[in-house]
N, C-alpha and C positions, 0 to 999 in steps of 0.2 A: 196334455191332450185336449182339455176343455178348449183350451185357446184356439185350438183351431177346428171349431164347430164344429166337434163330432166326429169329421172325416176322417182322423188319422187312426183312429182306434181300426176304421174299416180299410183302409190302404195298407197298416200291414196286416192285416186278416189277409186280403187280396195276396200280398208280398209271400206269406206264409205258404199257400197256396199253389202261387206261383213255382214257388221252390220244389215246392213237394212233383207238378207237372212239370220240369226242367229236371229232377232227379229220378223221377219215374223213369221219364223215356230214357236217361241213359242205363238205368238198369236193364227195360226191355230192349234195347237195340242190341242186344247180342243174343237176342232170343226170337225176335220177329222181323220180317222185311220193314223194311221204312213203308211202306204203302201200303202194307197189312195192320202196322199201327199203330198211323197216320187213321185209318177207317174207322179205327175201335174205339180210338181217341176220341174222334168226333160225336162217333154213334152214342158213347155214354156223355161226352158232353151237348150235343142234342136233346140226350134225353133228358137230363138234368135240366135243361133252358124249357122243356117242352112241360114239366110239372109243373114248375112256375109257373109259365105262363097259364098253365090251368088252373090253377091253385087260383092266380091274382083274377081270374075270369069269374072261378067260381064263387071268389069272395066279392062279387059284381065291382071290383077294381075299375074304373077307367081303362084301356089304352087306346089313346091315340097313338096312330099310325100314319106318316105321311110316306107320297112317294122318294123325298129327299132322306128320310131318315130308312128309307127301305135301301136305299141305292147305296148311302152309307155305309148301312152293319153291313150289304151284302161285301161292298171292300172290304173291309174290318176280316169279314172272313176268310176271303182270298188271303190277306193277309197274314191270319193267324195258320190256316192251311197250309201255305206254301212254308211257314217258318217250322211249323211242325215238321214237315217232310224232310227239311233243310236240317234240321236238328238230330234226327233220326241218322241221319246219312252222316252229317259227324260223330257221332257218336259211335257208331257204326267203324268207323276210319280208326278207333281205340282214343280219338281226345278226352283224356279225365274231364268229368264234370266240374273238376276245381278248377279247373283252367278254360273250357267251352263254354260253359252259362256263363260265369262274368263277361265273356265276351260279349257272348251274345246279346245279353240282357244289357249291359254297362252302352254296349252299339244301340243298342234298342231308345237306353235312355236319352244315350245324346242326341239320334236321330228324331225323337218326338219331341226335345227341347229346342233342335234347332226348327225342327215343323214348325212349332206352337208358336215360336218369333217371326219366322220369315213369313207365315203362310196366314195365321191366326191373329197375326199382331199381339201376342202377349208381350208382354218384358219380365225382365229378371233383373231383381235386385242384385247387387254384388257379390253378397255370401251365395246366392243359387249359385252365380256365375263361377267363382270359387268352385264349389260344389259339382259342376258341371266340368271343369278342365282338372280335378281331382279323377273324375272317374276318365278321363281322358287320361291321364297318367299311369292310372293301372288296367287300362285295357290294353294299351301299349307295354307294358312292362310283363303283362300276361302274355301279351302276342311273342311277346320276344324272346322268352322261356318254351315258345311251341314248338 
């Protein structure tokens, strides 16, 4: 973990996380509307962003703010919004969580790999790229058991 400055300890902290909000809502989709929460979802994660942000205020943090980086998160959240809702409604439909979040998520990954080339100009060494038609192999083999 050293080797890669820090970040990876925090990416799967993030991963961890993530799990746990992709296995949440399939428990609750058989107990609330997708729209009802989708709301709830937000409302605590809001609040969560919204102490931080106090917190880094009160600790007289910096933030800059620009109009470009407002326009941003507010995609980001359309984003993460509309996938909650989407996720909610499959789940909903009876798709097990062992089989819907890899999809979804594994779709997610290759979708932001192929962004971050085409769009971003990053590259990808050859093990990523490996690594990248891997998870292309089992989101297919997942789809295919659906």
């Amino acid at each position: 973990m050293a080797g890669a400055g820090g970040w990876l300890g925090l990416a799967l902290l993030a991963a961890l996380c993530l799990a746990g909000y992709n296995f949440f809502i399939k428990l609750a989709a058989g107990h609330i509307a997708a729209a009802a929460g989708a709301v709830v979802l937000q409302l605590v994660a809001a609040t969560l962003g919204g102490i931080w942000l106090l917190s880094l205020h009160l600790k007289g943090t910096p933030l800059p703010v620009t109009g470009r980086g407002l326009g941003l998160a507010a995609l980001a959240g359309l984003g993460v919004g509309l996938a909650e809702i989407l996720t909610f409604i499959v789940f909903e439909r009876g798709v097990p969580a062992s089989v819907g979040t890899p999809i979804i998520v594994g779709g997610s990954v290759l979708l932001t790999a192929l962004l971050g080339v085409l769009v971003a100009r990053e590259t990808l060494a050859w093990p990523q790229a490996l690594g990248l038609l891997a998870i292309v192999g089992g989101v297919v083999l997942l789809a295919r058991g659906a």
